[in-house]
N, C-alpha and C positions, 0 to 999 in steps of 0.2 A: 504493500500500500504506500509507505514513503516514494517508492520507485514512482508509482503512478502520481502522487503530486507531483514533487518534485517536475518531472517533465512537463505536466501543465502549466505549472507556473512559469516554467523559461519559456513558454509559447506569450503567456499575458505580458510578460514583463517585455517582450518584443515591440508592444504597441503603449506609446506613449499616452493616448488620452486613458488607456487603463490602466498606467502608470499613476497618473493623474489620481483617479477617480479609487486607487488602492491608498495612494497615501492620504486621502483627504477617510476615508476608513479607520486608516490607522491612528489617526488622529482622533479622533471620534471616540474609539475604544479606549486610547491612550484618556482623553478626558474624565470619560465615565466612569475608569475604573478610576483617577484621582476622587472624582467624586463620591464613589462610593465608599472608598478608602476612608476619606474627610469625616464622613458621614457615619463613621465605625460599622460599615452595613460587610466590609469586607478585611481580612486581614491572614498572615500564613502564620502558623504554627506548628513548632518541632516535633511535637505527637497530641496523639486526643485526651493527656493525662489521664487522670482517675477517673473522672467521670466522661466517656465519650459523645453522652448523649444530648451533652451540653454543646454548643455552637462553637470552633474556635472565638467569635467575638459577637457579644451582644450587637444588638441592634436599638439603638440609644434611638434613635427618634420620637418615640414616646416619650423618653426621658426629657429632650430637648422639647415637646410640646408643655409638659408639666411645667419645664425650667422656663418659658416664655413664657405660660399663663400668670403664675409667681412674679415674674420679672415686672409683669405688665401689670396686674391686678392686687399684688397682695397691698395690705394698706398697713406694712411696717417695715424697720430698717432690719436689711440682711445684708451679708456680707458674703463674696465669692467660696472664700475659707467655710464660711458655713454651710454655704449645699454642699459640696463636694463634699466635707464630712458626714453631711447627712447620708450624703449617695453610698460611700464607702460604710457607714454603721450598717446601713438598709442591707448590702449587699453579705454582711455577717450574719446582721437576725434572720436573712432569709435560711441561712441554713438550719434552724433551730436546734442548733447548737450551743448549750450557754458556755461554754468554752473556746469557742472562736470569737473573737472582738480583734475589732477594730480599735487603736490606740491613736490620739492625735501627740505631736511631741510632747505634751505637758505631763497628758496621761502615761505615753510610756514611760517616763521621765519619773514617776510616781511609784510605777508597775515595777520598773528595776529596783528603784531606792527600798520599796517594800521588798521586793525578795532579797535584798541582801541584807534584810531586819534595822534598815536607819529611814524612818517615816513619821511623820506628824499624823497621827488620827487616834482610834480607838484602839487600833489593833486585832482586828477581828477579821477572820479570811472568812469572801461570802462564797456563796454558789446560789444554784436555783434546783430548787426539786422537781419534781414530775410534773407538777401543776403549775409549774413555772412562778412558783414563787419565790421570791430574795429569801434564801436561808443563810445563817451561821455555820461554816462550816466546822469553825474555830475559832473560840478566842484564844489568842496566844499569851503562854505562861508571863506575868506580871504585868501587865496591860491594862490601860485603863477599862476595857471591856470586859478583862476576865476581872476585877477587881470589883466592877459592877454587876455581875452575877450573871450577864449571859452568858447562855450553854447552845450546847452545838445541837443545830436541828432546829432551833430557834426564829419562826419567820416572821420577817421586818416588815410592817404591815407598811410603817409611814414614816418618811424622814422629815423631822421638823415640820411636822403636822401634814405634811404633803403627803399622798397615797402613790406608794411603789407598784402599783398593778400596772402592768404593758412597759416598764422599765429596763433595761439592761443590767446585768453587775457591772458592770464597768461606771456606767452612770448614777447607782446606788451608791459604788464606792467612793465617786467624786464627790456625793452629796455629803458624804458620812467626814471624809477629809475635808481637813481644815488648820489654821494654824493653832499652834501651841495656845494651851489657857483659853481657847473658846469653847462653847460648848454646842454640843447635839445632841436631840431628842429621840429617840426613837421608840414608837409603837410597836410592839413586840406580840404576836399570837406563840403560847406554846402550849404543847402536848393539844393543839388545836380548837380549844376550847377558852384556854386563860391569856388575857389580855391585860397583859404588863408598858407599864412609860418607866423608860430610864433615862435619866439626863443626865449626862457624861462627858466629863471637861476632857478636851486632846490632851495630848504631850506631844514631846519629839521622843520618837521610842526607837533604842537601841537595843536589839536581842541578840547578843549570842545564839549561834545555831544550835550549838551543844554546854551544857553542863555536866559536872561529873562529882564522884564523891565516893571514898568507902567506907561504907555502912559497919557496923558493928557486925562483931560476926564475919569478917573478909569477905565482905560481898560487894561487889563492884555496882555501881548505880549510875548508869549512863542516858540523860534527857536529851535528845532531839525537836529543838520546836518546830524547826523547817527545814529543808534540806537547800542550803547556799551555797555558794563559792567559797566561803570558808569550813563548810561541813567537814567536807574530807580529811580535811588538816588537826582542825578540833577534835576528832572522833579518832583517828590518830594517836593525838598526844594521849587523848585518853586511856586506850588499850596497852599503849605502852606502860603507864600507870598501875594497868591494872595486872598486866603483867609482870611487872617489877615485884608486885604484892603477891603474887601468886593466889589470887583472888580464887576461893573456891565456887564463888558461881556470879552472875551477873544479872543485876535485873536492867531491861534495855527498854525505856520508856518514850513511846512514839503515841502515846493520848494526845491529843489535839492539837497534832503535827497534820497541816492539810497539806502538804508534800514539799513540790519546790524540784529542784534540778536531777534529772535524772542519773546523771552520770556521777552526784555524789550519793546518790540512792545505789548506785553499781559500787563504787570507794567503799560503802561502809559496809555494804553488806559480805563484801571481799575480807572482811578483816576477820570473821569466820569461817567463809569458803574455802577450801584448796582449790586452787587454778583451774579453773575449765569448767565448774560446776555451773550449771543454768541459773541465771536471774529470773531472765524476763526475756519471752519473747515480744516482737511489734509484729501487729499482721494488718496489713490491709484485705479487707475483705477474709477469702482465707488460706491467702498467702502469706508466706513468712518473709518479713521484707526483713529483719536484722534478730538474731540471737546473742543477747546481752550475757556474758559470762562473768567468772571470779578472776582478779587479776591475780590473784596467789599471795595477797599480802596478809594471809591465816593466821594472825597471832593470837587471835582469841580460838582457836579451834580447838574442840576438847573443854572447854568451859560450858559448865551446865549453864542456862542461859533461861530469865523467861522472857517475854516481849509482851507489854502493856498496852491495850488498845482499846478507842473505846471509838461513840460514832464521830468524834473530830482525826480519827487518823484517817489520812484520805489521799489518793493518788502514791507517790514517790513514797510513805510512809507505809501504804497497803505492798508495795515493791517491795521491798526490802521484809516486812513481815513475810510474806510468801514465801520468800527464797530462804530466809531460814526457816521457818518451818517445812516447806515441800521437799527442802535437801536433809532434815532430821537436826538440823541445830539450835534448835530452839523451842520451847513448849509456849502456847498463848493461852496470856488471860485476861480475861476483860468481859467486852461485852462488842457487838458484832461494827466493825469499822463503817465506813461511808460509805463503799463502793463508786471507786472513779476508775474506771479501767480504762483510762482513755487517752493519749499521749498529743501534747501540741508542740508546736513549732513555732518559734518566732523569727518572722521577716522584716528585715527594716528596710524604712521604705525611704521618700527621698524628705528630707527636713527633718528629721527625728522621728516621723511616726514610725507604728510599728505594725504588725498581723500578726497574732495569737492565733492559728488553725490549727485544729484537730486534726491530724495525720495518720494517726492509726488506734488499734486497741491494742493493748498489751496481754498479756498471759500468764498467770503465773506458769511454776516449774511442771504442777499438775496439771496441767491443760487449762486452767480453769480461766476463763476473765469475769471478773470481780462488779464489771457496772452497775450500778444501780443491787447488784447484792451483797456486796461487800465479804467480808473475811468475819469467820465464825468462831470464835476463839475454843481453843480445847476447852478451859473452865470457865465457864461465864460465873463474874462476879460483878455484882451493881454495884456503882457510888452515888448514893442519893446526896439528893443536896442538906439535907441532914446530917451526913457524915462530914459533907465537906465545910459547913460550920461545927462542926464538934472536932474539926482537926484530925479526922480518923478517916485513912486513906485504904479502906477496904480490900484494894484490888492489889497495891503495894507490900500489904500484911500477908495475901496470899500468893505472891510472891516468895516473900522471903519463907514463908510455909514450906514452899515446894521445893525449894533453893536447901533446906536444911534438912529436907528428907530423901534428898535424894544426889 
């Protein structure tokens, strides 16, 4: 078939007015596809990604008829910066995802500072539950939040009398930040029936990722409240610690740890694995896109160990529980974690923003992904909030119970 053009066209190109009457064609084509181009009606792309069934490139026109009736009819002031953000939020909520967001540079700028535990607010990691409401995933250890008595699972009905229904986390969390010494309200439903107001001055809150300590009795007591850029290193010095002591067993405290970096979620959990044992696998769909291993740096290995969990341990914190317990190094007790089995990515974009997307589901070592069911502890032991004013830390006590029986 090339043969068979090819020679027809050296007959047309012989005659000058169809010389004429092809370039004034190719012009034509040449325009329209500028046009369509302009218009984002056309564009190429390296493969069909993850989802194929989506178009290499939207077809904004709509979009642009919205953005002219606004431009032309709204009766208030807007700024360029602000559609486009709106357009970039819209294009997150559509996933109904509440873990893919969109970040403008302020908000990433906020998102980083809090994962690496230096932020002005309450200190309290949200999420959203089934029914898409703003929940407490965790107030973090010494914070103005946990100091004010919210508990994980706790849904935020209203910020500063405003109603969070049809909200983002992202946009809850901006509401709840604020500077140092001021305060916020929040309307609180819990156990779905009791309606609580808390009014809660900021700080500027510094957390350490890890605390440590040895308990009476050589037992080693290692706190995780989130997993940072300094976890690794922290969690570290500590088993060295604990190793120097010859600690006869460890209790490894990840209660209302809502996760945080996965690769120091891999770091610490290596510090009881021997080299090669499974973490975590990532699958899209249900393929296995990366199998996360132990780096071999085992120096707790062979320490009886329990791991503390309650429903604020969540994502990077459910990681790390899994691979010790699925691989036999660790017994659980508590009460059943968050269930977030679900891994994001962050892209930066151009000015400081940023993309938060969900990219895969993770695994524990037993096959299992945790979403929305969370990790079951071998001993379920409650801490009511009774205990927790009388200073009697229930799940702690059975800990060290099993630490000295065994």
């Amino acid at each position: 078939m090339k043969h068979i053009v090819r020679k027809r066209l050296k007959k047309l190109f012989s005659n000058r007015v169809t010389k004429f009457i092809l370039l004034i064609i190719v012009l034509a084509l040449i325009f329209s596809l500028g046009w369509l181009f302009g218009n984002g009606r056309i564009s190429f792309s390296s493969g069909n990604g993850i989802n194929p069934q989506l178009p290499n490139q939207l077809d904004y026109s709509s979009v642009n008829q919205v953005y002219n009736d606004i431009k032309n009819q709204y009766d208030g002031k807007l700024t360029t910066t602000q559609l486009l953000n709106g357009i970039k939020n819209g294009l997150t909520q559509a996933t109904n995802d509440p873990y893919t967001e969109y970040f403008t540079p302020s908000q990433a700028q906020a998102f980083n500072d809090e994962l690496q535990g230096t932020f002005s607010g309450i200190g309290a990691e949200l999420g959203e539950d089934s029914s898409n409401n703003i929940e407490i995933i965790a107030p973090l250890a010494d914070t103005p939040a946990a100091k004010a008595g919210l508990l994980p699972k706790d849904i935020i009905a209203a910020i500063n009398g405003k109603s969070t229904s049809g909200i983002t986390i992202d946009a809850a969390a901006e509401a709840i930040r604020g500077p140092s010494g001021s305060k916020v309200t929040l309307t609180i439903i819990r156990n779905s029936n009791q309606q609580l107001t808390f009014t809660i001055t900021r700080a500027n809150i510094t957390v350490p990722s890890v605390n440590y300590q040895i308990l009476s009795g050589n037992i080693g007591y290692m706190q995780i409240n989130q997993f940072s850029n300094d976890t690794s290193d922290l969690a570290d010095k500590a088993a060295q610690v604990f190793q120097q002591a010859h600690v006869k067993g460890i209790i490894f405290d990840l209660r209302d740890n809502p996760g945080g970096i996965v690769s120091a979620a891999v770091n610490v959990s290596s510090l009881w694995l021997p080299e090669g044992k499974t973490i975590m696998q990532e699958k899209t769909g249900n393929v296995i896109d990366k199998t996360y291993t132990s780096t071999g740096n085992d120096i707790l290995n062979g320490i009886p160990t329990v791991v503390l969990i309650n429903v604020g341990s969540a994502s990077a914190a459910e990681i790390t529980t899994g691979a010790l317990h699925d691989n036999g190094d660790a017994y659980v007790i508590g009460v059943k974690s968050y269930g977030k089995g679900v891994v994001q990515q962050i892209d930066n974009l151009p000015g400081g923003a940023e993309l938060k997307v969900t990219i895969a589901s993770w695994y524990r070592p037993n096959g299992q992904n945790i979403n929305h069911i969370g990790i079951t502890p071998d001993e379920t032991v409650q801490l009511t909030a009774q205990d927790i004013q009388n200073s009697q830390d229930t799940q702690k006590t059975a800990a060290i119970q099993y630490l000295n029986s065994h």
